[in-house]
C-alpha positions as CSV (number, residue, x, y, z in Angstrom):
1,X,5.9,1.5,26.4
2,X,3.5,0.4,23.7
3,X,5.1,0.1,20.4
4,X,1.8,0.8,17.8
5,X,2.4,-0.6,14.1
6,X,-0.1,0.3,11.4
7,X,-0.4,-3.4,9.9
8,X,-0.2,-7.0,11.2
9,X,2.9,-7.7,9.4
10,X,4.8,-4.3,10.1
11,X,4.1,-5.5,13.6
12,X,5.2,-8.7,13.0
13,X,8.3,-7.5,11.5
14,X,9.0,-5.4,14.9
15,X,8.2,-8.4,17.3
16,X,10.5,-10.3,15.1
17,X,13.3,-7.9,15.3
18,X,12.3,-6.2,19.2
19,X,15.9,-6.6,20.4
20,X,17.3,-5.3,17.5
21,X,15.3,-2.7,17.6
22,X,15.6,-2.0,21.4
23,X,11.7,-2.4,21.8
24,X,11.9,-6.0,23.9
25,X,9.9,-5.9,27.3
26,X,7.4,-3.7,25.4
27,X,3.9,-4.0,24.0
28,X,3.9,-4.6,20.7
29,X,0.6,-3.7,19.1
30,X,-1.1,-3.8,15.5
31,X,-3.9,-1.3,14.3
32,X,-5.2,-1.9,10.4
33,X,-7.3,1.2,9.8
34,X,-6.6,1.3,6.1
35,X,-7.1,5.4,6.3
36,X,-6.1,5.5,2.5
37,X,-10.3,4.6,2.2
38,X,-13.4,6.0,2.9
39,X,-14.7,8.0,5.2
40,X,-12.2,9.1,8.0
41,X,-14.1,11.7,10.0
42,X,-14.2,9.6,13.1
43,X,-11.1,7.5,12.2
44,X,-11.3,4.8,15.2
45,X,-15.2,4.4,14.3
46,X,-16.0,1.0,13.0
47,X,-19.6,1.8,12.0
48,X,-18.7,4.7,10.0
49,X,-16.0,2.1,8.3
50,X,-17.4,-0.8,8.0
51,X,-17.7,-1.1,4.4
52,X,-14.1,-0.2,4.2
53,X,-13.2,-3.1,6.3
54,X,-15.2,-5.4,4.9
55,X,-14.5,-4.8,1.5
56,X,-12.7,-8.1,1.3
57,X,-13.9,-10.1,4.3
58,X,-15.6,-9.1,7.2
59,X,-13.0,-7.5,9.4
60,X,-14.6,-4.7,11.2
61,X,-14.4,-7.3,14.5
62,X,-10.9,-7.7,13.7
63,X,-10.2,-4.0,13.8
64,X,-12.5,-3.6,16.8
65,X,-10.3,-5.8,18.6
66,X,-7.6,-4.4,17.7
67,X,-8.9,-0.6,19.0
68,X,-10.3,-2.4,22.3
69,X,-6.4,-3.6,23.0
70,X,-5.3,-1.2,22.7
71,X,-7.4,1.1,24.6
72,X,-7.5,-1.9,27.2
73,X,-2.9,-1.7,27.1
74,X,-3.3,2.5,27.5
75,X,-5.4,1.8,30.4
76,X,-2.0,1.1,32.3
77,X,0.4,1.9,30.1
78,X,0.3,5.7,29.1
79,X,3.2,5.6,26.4
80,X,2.8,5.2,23.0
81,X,5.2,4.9,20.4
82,X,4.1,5.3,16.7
83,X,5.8,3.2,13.8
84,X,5.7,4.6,10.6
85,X,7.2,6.0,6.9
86,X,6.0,9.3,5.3
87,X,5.8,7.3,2.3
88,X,3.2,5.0,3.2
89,X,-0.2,6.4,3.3
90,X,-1.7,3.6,6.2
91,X,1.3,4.4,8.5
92,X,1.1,7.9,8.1
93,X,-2.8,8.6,8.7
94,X,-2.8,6.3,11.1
95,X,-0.1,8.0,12.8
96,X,-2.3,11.3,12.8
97,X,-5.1,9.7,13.8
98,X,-3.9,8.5,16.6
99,X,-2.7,11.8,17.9
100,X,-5.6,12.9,16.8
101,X,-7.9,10.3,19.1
102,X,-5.7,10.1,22.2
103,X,-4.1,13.7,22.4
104,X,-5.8,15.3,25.5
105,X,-5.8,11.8,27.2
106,X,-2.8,11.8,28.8
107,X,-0.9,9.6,26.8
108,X,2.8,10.7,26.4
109,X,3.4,9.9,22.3
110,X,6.7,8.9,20.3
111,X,7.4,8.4,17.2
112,X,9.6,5.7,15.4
113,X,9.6,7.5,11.7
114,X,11.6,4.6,9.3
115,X,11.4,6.4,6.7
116,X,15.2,6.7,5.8
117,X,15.1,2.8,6.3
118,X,12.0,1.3,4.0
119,X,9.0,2.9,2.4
120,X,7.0,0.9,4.6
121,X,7.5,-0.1,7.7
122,X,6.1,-3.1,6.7
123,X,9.5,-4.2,4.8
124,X,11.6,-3.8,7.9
125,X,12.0,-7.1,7.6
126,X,14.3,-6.8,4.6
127,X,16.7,-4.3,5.6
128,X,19.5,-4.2,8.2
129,X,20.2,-0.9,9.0
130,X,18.0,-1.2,12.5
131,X,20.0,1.3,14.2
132,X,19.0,4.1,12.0
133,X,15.8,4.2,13.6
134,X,15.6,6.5,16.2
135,X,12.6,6.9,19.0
136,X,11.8,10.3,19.6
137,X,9.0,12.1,21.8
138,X,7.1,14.0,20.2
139,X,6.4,17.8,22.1
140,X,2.7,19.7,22.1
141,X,4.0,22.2,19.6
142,X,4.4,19.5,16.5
143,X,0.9,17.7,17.8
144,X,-0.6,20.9,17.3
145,X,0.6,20.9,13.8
146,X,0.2,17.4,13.3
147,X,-3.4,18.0,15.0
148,X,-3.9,20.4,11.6
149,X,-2.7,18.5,9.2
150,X,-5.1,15.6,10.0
151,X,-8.0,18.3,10.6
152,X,-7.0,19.5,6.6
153,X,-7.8,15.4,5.5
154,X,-10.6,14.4,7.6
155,X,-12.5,17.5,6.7
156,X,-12.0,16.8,2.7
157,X,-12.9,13.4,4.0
158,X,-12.2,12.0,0.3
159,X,-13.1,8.5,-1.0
160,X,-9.5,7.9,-1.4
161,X,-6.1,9.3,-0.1
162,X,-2.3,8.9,-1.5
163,X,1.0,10.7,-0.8
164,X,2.8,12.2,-3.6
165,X,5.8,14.0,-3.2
166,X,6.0,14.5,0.5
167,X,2.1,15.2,0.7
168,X,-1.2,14.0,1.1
169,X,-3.4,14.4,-2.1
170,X,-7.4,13.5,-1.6
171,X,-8.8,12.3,-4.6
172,X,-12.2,11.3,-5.6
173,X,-14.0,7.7,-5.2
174,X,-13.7,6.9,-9.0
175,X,-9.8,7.8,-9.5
176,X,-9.5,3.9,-10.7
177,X,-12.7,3.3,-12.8
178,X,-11.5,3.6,-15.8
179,X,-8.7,1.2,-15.0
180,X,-11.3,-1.4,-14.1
181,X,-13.7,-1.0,-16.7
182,X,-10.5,-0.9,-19.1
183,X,-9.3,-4.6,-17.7
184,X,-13.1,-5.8,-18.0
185,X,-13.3,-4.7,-21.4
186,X,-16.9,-6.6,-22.7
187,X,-15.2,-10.1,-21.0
188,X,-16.5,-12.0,-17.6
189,X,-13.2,-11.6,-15.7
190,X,-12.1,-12.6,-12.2
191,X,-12.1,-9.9,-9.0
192,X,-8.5,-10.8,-8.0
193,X,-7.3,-10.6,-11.6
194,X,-8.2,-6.9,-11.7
195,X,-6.9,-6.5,-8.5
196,X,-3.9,-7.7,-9.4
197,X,-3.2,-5.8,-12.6
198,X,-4.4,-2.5,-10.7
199,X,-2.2,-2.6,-7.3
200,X,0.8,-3.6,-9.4
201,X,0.8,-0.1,-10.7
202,X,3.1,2.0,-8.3
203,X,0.1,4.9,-7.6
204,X,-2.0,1.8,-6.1
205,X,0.5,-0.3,-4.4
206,X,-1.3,-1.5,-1.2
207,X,-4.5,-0.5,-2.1
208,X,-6.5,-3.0,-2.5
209,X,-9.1,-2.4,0.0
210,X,-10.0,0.9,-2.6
211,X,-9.9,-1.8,-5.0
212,X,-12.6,-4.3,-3.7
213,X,-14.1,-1.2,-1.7
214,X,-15.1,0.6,-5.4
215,X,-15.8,-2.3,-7.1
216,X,-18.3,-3.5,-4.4
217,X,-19.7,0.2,-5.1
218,X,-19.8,-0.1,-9.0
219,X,-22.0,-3.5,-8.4
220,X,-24.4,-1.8,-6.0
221,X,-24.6,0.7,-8.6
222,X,-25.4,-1.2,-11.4
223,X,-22.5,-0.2,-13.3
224,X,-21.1,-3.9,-13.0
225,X,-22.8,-7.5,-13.0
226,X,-22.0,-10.4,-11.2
227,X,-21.4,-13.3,-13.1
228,X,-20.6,-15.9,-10.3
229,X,-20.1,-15.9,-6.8
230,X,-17.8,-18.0,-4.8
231,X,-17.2,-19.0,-1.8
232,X,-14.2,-19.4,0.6
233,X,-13.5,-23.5,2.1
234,X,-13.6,-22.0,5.3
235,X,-13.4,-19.1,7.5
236,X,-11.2,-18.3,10.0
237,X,-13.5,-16.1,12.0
238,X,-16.6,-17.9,12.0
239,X,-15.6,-21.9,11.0
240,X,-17.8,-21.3,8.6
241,X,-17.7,-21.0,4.4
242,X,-18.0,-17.3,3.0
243,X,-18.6,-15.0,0.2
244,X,-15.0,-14.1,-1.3
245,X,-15.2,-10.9,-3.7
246,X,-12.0,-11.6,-5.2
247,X,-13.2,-15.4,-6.5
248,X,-16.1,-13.2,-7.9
249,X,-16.7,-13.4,-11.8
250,X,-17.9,-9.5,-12.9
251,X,-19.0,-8.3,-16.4
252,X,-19.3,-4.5,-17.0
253,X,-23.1,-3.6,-17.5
């Protein structure tokens, strides 16, 4: 069985807590495909995303890797168990879009849904009540409806998605502008301090990547200045210093 999370630390939380969860002598997998941004009509493509993930650093390799293990674990191991809420947009796309890329393949899916339990499975961690969470297989009659659901989003293919009251809402790539150019005002102000003030409003809670990912688009545009760039000590992927956005001074234009 491979047990697929939708972020590093949701799968953290899960290797953390395998035996409690009944999930030890299992695969235990992450995939970051931050679906709530950008274009999503060929979900597991990296060229088609990479300005998504590598609004902040470069991480396309990172999620590359991640999509070659675990194509590379399916290659012997043809169960796959989905982790997610229905209150966190990540988990949930990325739980479509995984049906969506291996259905057909011979893959037999599951689905761990912890949504009585957290509103992300990334705060498993904080809660006790492990043996709520039930594995389930999921049957070609609810992938077919599943398969339509994620059909409905990738064909709107919006700039940014949310979930609102049980449902996926598509909105357009300049939902938040206003909110920056309101925090900018006519001062030089600091990337991560409208990041901050934005994703600690409940509609943008972990969703920062839209952040960085529209600001970086308002700069190419002209609509915003840099000020100053900076520059990270080092970086982890290369051993080498690197543009960081969020140390970035801005100025509206």
């Amino acid at each position: 069985m491979i047990n697929l999370f939708f972020r590093d630390t949701a799968a953290g939380s899960g290797a953390y807590y395998r035996k409690k969860l009944g999930i030890e002598n299992t695969t235990i997998l992450p995939l970051g495909l931050s679906l709530h941004a950008g274009d999503v009509s060929e979900p597991f493509s990296i060229s088609r995303r990479k300005d998504v993930y590598n609004a902040y650093f470069e991480l396309d390799k990172d999620v590359a890797h991640e999509i070659e293990k675990l194509n590379l674990a399916l290659k012997t191991d043809r169960q796959l168990c989905l982790w997610f809420t229905k209150t966190d947009v990540d988990e949930y796309l990325g739980m479509l879009a995984t049906i969506y890329q291996y259905y057909g393949k011979g893959i037999a899916f599951f689905q761990c849904d912890c949504s009585e339990i957290c509103a992300s499975v990334s705060d498993l961690q904080n809660h006790t009540a492990f043996g709520k969470v039930q594995m389930r297989k999921v049957y070609d009659a609810e992938i077919e409806d599943l398969l339509i659901e994620w059909e409905q989003i990738r064909s709107v293919n919006a700039a940014l998605r949310m979930i609102k009251n049980g449902k996926v809402i598509n909105l357009s790539a300049d939902y938040i502008d206003e909110r920056i150019f309101s925090i900018l005002g006519d001062y030089d102000t600091k990337v991560s301090v409208i990041c901050d003030r934005i994703t600690r409003q409940e509609d943008m809670s972990r969703k920062l990547t839209f952040v960085l990912y529209r600001i970086r688009q308002l700069i190419e545009d002209g609509k915003i200045n840099i000020v100053s760039e900076a520059y990270t000590p080092e970086n982890a992927h290369e051993g080498a210093p690197m543009k960081d956005i969020m140390k970035y001074v801005i100025r509206r234009s």
